[in-house]
VODO-253059 format. One record per residue (C-alpha): residue in three letters; residue number from 1; x, y, z. Coordinates in nm, 3 decimals, decimal comma, m for minus. Example, Ala and Ser with C-alpha at 12.3 -4.5 7.8 and 13.67 -1.06 7.14 Angstrom:
BEGIN
{pt "ALA"; 1; {1,230; m0,450; 0,780}} {pt "SER"; 2; {1,367; m0,106; 0,714}} 
END
This chain:
BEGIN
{pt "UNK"; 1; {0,619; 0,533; m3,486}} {pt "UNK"; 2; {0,450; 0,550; m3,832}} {pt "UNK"; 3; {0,477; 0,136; m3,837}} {pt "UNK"; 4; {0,297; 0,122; m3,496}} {pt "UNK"; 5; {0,050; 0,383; m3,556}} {pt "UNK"; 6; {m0,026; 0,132; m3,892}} {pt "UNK"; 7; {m0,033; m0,196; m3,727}} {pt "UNK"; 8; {m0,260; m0,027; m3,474}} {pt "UNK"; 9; {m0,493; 0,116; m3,696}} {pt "UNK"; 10; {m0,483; m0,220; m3,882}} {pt "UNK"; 11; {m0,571; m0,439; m3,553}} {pt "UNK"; 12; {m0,844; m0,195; m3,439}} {pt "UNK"; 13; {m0,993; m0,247; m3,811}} {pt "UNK"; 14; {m0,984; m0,625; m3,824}} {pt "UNK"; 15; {m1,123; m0,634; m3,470}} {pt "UNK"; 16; {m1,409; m0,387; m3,614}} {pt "UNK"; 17; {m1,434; m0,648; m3,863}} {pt "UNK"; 18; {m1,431; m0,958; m3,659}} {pt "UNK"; 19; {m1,167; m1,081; m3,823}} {pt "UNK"; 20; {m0,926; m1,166; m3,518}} {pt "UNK"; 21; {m1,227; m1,357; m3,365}} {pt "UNK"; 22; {m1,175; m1,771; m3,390}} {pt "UNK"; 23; {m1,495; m1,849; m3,255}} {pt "UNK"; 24; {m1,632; m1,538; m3,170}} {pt "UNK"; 25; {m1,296; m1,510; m2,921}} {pt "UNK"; 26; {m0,990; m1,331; m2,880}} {pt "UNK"; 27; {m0,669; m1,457; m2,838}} {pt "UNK"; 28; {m0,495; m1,291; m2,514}} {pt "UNK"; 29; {m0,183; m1,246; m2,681}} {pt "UNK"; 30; {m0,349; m1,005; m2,965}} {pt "UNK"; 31; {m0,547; m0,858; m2,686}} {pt "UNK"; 32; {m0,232; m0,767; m2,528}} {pt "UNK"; 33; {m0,045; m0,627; m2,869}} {pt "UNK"; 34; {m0,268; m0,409; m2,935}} {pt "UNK"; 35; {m0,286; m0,230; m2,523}} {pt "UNK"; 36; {0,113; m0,231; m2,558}} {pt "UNK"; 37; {0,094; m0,062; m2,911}} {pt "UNK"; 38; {m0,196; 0,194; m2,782}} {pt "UNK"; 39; {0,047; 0,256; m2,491}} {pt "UNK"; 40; {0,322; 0,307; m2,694}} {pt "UNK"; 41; {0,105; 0,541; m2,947}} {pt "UNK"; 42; {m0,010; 0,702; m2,558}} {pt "UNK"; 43; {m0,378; 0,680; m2,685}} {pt "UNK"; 44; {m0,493; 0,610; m2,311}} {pt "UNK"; 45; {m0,858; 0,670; m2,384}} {pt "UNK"; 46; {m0,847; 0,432; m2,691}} {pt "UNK"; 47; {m0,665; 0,148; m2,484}} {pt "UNK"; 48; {m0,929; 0,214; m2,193}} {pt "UNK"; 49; {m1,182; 0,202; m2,437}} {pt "UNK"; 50; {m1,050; m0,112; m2,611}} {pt "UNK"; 51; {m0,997; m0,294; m2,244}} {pt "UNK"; 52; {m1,382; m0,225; m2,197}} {pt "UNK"; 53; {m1,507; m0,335; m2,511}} {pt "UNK"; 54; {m1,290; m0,642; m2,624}} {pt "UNK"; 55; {m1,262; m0,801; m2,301}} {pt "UNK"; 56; {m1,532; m0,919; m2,310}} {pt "UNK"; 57; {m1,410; m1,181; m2,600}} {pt "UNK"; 58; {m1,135; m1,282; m2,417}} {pt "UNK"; 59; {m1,142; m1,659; m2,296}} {pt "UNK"; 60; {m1,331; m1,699; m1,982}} {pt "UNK"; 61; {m1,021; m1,840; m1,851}} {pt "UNK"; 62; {m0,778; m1,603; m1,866}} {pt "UNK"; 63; {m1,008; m1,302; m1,883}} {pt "UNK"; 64; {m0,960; m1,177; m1,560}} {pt "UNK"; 65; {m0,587; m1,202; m1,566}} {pt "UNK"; 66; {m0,552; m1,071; m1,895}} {pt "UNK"; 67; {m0,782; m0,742; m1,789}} {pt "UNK"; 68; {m0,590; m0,704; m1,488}} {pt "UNK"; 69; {m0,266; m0,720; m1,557}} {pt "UNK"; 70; {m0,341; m0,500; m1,905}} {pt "UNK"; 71; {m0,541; m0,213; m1,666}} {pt "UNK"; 72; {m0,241; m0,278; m1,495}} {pt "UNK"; 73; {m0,015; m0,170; m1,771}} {pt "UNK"; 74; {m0,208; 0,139; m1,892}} {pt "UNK"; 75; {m0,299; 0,272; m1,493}} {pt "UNK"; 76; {0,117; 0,232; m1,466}} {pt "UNK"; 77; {0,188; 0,413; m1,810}} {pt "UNK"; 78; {m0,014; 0,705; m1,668}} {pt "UNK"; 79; {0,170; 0,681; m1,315}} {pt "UNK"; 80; {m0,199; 0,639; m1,183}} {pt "UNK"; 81; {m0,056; 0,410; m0,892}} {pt "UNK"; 82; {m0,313; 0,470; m0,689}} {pt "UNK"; 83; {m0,489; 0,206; m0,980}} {pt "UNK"; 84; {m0,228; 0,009; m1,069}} {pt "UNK"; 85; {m0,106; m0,115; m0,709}} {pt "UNK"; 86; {m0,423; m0,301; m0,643}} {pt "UNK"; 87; {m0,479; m0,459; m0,933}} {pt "UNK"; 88; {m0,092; m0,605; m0,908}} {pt "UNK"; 89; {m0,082; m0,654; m0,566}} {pt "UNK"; 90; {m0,455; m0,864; m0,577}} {pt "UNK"; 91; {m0,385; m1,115; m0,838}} {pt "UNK"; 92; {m0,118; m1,393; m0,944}} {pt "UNK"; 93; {m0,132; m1,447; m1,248}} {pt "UNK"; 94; {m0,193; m1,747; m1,419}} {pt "UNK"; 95; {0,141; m1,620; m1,672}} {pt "UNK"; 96; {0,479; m1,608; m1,530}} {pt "UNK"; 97; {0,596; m1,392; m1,719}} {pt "UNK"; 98; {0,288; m1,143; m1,653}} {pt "UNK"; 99; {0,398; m1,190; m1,278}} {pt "UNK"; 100; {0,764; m1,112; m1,403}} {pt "UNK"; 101; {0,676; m0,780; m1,523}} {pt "UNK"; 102; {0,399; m0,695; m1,212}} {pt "UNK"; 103; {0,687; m0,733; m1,000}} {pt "UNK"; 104; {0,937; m0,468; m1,164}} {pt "UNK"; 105; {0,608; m0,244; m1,210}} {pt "UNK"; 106; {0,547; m0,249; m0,838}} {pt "UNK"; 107; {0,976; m0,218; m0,806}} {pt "UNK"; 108; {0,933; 0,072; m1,016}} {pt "UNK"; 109; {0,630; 0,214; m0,796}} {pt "UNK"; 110; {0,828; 0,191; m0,486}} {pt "UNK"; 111; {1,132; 0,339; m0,624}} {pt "UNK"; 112; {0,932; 0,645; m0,772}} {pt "UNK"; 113; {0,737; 0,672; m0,435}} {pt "UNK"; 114; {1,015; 0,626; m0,187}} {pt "UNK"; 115; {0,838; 0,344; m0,040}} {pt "UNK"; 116; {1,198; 0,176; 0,038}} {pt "UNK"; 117; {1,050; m0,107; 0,314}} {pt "UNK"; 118; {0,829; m0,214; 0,043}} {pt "UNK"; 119; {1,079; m0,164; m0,197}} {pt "UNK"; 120; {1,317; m0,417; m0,036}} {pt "UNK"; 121; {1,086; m0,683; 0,076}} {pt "UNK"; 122; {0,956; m0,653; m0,252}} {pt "UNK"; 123; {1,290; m0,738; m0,385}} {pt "UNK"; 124; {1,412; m1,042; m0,124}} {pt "UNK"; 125; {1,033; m1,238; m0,284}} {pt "UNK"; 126; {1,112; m1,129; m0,653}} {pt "UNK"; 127; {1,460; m1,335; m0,594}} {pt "UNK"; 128; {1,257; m1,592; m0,431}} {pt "UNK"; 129; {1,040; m1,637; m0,697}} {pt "UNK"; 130; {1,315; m1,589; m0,981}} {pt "UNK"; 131; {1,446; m1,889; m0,827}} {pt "UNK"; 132; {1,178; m2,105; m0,835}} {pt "UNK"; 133; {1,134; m2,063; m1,246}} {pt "UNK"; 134; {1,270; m2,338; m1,430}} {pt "UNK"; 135; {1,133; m2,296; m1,777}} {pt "UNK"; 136; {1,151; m1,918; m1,850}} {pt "UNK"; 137; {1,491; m1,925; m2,070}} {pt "UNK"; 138; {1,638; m1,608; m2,113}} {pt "UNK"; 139; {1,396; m1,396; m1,942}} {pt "UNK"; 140; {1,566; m1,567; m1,622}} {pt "UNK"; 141; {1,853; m1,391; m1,658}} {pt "UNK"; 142; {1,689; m1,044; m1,744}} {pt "UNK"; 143; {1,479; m1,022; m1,438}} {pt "UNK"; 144; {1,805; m1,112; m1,253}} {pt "UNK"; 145; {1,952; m0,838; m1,363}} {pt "UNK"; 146; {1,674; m0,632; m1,277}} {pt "UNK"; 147; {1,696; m0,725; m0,935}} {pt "UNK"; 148; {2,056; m0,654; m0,923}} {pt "UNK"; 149; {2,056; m0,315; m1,113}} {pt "UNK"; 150; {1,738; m0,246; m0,870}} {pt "UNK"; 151; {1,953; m0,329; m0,555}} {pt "UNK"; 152; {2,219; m0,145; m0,668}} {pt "UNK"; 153; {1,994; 0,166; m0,749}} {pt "UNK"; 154; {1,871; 0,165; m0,407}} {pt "UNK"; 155; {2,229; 0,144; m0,253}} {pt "UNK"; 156; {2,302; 0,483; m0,437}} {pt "UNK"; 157; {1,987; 0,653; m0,295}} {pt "UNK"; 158; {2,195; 0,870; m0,101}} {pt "UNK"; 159; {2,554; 0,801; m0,261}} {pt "UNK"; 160; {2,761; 1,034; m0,419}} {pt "UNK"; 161; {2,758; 1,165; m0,780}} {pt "UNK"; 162; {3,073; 1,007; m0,852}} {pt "UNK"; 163; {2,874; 0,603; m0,704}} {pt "UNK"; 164; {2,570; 0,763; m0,935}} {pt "UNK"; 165; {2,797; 0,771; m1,224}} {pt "UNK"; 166; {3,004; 0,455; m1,200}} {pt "UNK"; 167; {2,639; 0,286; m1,178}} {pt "UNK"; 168; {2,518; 0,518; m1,454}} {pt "UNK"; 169; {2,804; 0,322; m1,671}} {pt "UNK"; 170; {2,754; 0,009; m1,557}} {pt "UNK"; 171; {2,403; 0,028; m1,629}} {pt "UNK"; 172; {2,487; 0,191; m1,989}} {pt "UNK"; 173; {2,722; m0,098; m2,069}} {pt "UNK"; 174; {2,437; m0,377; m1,965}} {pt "UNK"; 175; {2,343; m0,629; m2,164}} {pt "UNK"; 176; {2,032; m0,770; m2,128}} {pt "UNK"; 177; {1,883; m0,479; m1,887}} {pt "UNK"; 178; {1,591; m0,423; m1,979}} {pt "UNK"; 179; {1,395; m0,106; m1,957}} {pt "UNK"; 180; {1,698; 0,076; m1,949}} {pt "UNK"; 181; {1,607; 0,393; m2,007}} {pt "UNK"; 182; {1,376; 0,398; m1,653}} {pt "UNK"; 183; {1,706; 0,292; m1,436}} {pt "UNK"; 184; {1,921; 0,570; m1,623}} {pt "UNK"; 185; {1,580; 0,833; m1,552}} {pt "UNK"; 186; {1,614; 0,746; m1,143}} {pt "UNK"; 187; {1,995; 0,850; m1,096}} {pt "UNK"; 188; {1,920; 1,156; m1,253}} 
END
């Protein structure tokens, strides 16, 4: 926590100082670091603020999707879903891998909300999708196994504790799962 608390201070600084600009703009991958590291720090105000005031440096062509799908991020880190939802559920983005992880945001909304119809058709496109990715590597086989530990979490909605803790294992002894933690949280 003290090295991300450092490297955040240290972006927000060289930001203040312009020096992350290349032409008075701002990379959307650096734009991105430093919402995930505010998230992770849970300084919601200062990513909100941050959102506001360096999107505007962004690239005209990827500003939108980069604001989006970062509001996206901090609305979901708060459980706002009431925010997040629309902003996922309006835009494709231009990134595959930022539509990767807008899907298993909204899988995560549905899950926490009970919306189960959603949930599964949700699911079926996600696969769909998947499918049609040929250059994603290894994140290919991550997101299928977050559609499979997803599935299987649904199954156990109303299963027994003994089904909870066989998948409680299973997901335990996963490798390349991630966001663990979140699937171990929902068969408590």
């Amino acid at each position: 926590l003290l090295f991300a608390e450092a490297t955040y201070k240290l972006y927000l600084h060289s930001l203040d100082k312009k020096y992350l600009l290349d032409s008075n703009e701002l990379s959307r991958f650096t734009f991105t670091n430093v919402v995930f590291i505010g998230l992770k720090l849970q300084d919601y105000s200062g990513v909100e603020a941050f959102i506001k005031k360096y999107g505007e440096y962004l690239n005209d062509t990827t500003k939108e999707n980069t604001i989006s799908f970062n509001k996206a991020r901090l609305y979901f880190t708060q459980k706002n879903y009431k925010k997040t939802m629309p902003l996922l559920l309006s835009i494709e983005f231009s990134d595959t891998l930022w539509n990767l992880a807008s899907k298993f945001m909204l899988v995560k909304i549905y899950f926490e909300t009970k919306e189960y119809e959603a949930l599964i058709g949700l699911l079926n496109t996600f696969k769909v999708y998947l499918f049609r990715q040929k250059k994603i590597g290894y994140h290919k086989e991550r997101y299928k196994n977050i559609i499979k530990f997803s599935e299987k979490l649904y199954a156990t909605i109303e299963a027994s504790k003994i089904k909870k803790l066989k998948l409680k294992y299973e997901v335990e002894q996963a490798t390349d799962l991630p966001d663990k933690e979140w699937f171990l949280e929902m068969l408590k």
